[in-house]
C-alpha positions as CSV (number, residue, x, y, z in Angstrom):
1,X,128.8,101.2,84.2
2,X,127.0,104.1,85.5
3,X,123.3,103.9,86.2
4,X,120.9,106.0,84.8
5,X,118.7,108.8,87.2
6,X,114.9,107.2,87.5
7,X,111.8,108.8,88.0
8,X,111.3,109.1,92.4
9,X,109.7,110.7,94.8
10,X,110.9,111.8,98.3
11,X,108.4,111.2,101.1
12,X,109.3,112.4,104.7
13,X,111.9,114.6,105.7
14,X,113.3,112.8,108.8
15,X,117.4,112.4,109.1
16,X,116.9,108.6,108.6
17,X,117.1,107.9,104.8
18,X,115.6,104.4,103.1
19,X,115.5,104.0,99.7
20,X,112.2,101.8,98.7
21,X,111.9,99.3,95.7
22,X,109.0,97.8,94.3
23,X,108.0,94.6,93.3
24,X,107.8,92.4,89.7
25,X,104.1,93.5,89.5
26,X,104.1,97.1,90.9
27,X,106.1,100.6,90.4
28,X,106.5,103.2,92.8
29,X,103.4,103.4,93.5
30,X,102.8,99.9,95.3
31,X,103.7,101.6,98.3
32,X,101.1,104.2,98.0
33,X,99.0,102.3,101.3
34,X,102.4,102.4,103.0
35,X,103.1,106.2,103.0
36,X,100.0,107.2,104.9
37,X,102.4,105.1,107.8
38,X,105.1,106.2,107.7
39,X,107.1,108.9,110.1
40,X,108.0,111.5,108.0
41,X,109.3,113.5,110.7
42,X,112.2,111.1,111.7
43,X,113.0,109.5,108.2
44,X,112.9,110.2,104.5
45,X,111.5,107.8,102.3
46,X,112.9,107.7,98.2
47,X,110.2,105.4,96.0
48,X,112.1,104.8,93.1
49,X,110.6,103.7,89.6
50,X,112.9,100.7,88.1
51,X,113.1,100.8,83.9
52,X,110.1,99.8,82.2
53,X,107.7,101.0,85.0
54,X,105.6,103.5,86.3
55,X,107.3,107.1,84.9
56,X,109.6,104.8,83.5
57,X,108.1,102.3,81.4
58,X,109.5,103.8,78.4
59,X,113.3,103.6,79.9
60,X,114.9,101.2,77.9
61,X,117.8,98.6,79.5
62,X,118.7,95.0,80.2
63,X,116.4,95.1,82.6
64,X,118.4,93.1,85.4
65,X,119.3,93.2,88.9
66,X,122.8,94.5,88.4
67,X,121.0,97.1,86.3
68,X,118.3,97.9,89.1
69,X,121.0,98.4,91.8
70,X,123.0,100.6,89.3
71,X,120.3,102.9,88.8
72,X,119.4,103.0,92.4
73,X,123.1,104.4,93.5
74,X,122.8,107.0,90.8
75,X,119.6,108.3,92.1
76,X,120.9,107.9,95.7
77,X,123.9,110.1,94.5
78,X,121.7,112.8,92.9
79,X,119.3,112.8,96.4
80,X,123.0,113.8,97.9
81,X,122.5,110.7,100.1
82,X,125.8,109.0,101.4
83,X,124.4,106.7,103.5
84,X,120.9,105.1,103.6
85,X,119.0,101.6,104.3
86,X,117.0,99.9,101.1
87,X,113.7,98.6,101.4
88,X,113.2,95.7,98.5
89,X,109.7,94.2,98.2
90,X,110.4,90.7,96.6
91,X,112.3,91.1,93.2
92,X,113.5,94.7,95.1
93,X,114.9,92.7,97.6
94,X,117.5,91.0,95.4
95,X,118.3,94.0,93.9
96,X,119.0,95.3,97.3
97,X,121.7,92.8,97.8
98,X,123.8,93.7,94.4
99,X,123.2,97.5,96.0
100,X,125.2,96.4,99.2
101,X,127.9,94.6,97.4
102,X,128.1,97.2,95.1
103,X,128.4,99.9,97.8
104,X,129.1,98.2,101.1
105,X,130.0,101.7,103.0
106,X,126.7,103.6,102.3
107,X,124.3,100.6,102.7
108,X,123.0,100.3,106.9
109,X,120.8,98.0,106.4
110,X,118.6,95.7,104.2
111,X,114.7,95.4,104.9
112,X,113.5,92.6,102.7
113,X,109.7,92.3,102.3
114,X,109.0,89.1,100.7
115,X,112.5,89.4,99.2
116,X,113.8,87.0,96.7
117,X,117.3,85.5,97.8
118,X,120.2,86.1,96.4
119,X,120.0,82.5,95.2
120,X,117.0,83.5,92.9
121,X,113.8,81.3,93.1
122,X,113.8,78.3,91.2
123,X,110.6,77.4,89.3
124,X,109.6,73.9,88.0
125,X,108.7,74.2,84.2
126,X,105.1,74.1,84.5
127,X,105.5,77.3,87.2
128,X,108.0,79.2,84.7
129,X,105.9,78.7,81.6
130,X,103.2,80.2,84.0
131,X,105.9,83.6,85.0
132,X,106.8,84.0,81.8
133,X,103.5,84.0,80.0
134,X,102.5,86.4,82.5
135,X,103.9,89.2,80.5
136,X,101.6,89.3,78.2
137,X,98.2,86.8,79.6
138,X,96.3,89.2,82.3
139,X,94.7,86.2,83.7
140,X,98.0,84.3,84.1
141,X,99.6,87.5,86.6
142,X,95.7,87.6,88.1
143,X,96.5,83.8,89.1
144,X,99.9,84.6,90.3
145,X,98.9,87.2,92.7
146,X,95.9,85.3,94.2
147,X,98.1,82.6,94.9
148,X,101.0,83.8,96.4
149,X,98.3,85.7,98.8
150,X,96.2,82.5,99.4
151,X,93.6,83.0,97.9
152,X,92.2,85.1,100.6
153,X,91.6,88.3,98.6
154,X,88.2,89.0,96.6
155,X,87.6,90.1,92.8
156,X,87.9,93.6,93.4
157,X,91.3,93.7,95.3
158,X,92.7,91.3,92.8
159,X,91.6,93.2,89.3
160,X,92.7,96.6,90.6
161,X,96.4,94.4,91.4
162,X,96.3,93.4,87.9
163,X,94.9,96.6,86.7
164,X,97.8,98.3,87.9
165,X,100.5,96.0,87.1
166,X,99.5,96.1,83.3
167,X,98.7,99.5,83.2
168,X,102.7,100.6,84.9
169,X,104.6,98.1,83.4
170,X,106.1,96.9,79.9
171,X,105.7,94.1,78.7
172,X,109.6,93.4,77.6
173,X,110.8,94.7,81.1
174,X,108.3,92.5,82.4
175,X,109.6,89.4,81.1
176,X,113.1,90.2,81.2
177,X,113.4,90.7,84.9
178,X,111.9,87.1,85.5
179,X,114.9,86.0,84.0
180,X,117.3,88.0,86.7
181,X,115.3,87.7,89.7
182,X,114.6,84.0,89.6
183,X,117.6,82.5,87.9
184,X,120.3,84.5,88.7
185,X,122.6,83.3,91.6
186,X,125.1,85.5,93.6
187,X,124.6,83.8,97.1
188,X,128.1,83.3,97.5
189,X,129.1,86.2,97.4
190,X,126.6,87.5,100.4
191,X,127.4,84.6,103.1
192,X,128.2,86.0,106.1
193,X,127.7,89.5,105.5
194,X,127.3,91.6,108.4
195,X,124.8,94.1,107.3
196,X,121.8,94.1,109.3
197,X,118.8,92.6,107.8
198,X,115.1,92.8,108.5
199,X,113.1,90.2,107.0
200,X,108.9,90.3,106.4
201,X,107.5,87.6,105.5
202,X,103.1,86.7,104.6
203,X,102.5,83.7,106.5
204,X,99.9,83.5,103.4
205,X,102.9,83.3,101.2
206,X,103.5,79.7,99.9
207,X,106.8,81.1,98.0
208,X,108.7,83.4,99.9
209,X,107.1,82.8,103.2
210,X,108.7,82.1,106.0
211,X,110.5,78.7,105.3
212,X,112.1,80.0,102.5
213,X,113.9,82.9,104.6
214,X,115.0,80.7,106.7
215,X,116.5,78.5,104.2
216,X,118.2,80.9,102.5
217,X,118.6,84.8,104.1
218,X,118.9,83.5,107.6
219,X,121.5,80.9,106.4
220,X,123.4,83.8,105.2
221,X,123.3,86.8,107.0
222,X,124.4,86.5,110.6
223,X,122.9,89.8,111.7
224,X,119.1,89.1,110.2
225,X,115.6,88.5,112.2
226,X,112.4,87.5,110.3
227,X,109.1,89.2,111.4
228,X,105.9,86.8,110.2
229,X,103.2,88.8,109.6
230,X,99.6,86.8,110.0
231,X,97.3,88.6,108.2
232,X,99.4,89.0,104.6
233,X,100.5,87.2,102.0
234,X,103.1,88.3,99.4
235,X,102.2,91.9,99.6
236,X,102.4,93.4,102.6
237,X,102.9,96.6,101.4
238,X,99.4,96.3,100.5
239,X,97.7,93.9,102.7
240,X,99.0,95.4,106.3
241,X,100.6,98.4,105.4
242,X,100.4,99.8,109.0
243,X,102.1,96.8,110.6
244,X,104.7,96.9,108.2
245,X,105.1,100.7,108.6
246,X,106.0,99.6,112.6
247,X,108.3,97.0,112.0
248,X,110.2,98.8,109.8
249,X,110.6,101.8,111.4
250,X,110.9,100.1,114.9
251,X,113.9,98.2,113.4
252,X,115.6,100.9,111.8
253,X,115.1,102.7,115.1
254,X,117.1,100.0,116.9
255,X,119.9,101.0,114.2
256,X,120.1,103.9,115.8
257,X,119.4,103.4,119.7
């Protein structure tokens, strides 16, 4: 099936392309602290809006990983971009995955920030009833986020999170991607991959911290290293933008040394 052209932007116009997507709570523009980073000089940055958010909210789908990865080729075709790395902030992450099976020869490399594994994340019933009522309770996505940054951030920082996660996403898209992202399981099919991988993990982060990477991506990909990063949580993107600009960039600079 082919995927549908989303609403992006292009940041940077540096020969090093990346291809950046967002997180379950957050469009395109969760990555607005990370831009003012960035090198735009030596790399090109494409922020990406996945159906049912951002400039895309009304987009209608299935709303699925397979569907996310889809729609990320087509836009990388229309940029004219044969060959680039994807950035996946947690649900993005798994997405990017289905993007390098899908189309091994253009991928470079994965940068997973607080990436969900191909194995999904499995939530106890108490937890999913939580997720999924998310969707449409504020206060249920408000508890989300201060936990998986724990509970470090004040009132402010937390209401503008939800704030924006409400006010850029859709309800039904909402809901339906918990479905792919946490039960969905293609592991299998990514053991022993050799694309490079850079992991970044919130040592804040009590679910896709740093014991889950090395449970599950660092089982699986032979070429991946895991950065820790002290100060964040499950949005680094957000939390240290600056460090994450350095890590990323540093690694895919190695790709190229």
């Amino acid at each position: 099936m082919a995927g549908q052209i989303l609403p992006h932007e292009v940041h940077g116009t540096g020969p090093v392309r990346v291809i950046a997507l967002h997180n379950w709570f957050g469009d395109r523009s969760s990555f607005d602290a990370l831009r003012g980073h960035l090198d735009g000089d030596a790399f090109s940055y494409a922020f990406v809006d996945c159906r049912g958010y951002g400039e895309a909210i009304d987009a209608e789908g299935a709303y699925t990983m397979e569907e996310i990865a889809e729609d990320t080729l087509a836009v990388a075709d229309h940029l004219g971009w044969d060959a680039f790395s994807v950035l996946g902030h947690s649900m993005g992450g798994k997405a990017a995955q289905l993007m390098m099976l899908d189309a091994p020869g253009r991928i470079r490399s994965i940068i997973g920030v607080s990436p969900v594994p191909a194995a999904g994340f499995p939530l106890d019933d108490a937890t999913w009833e939580l997720f999924a009522g998310a969707a449409a309770e504020h206060g249920s996505r408000r508890a989300i986020i201060d936990n998986t940054t724990g509970g470090r951030h004040g009132d402010d920082w937390l209401d503008a999170m939800v704030d924006r996660s409400v006010g850029r996403s859709s309800p039904t898209a909402f809901r339906a991607y918990l479905d792919s992202w946490s039960r969905a399981d293609f592991h299998e099919r990514v053991k022993d991959n050799p694309t490079p991988v850079l992991l970044v993990a919130g040592a804040h982060d009590p679910a896709l911290g740093a014991a889950t990477m090395e449970s599950t991506w660092l089982q699986w990909y032979p070429n991946a290293r895991l950065e820790v990063f002290a100060d964040a949580g499950h949005y680094p993107t957000e939390e240290t933008p600056a460090e994450l600009a350095t890590a990323v960039e540093r690694f895919l600079g190695l790709l190229d040394g």
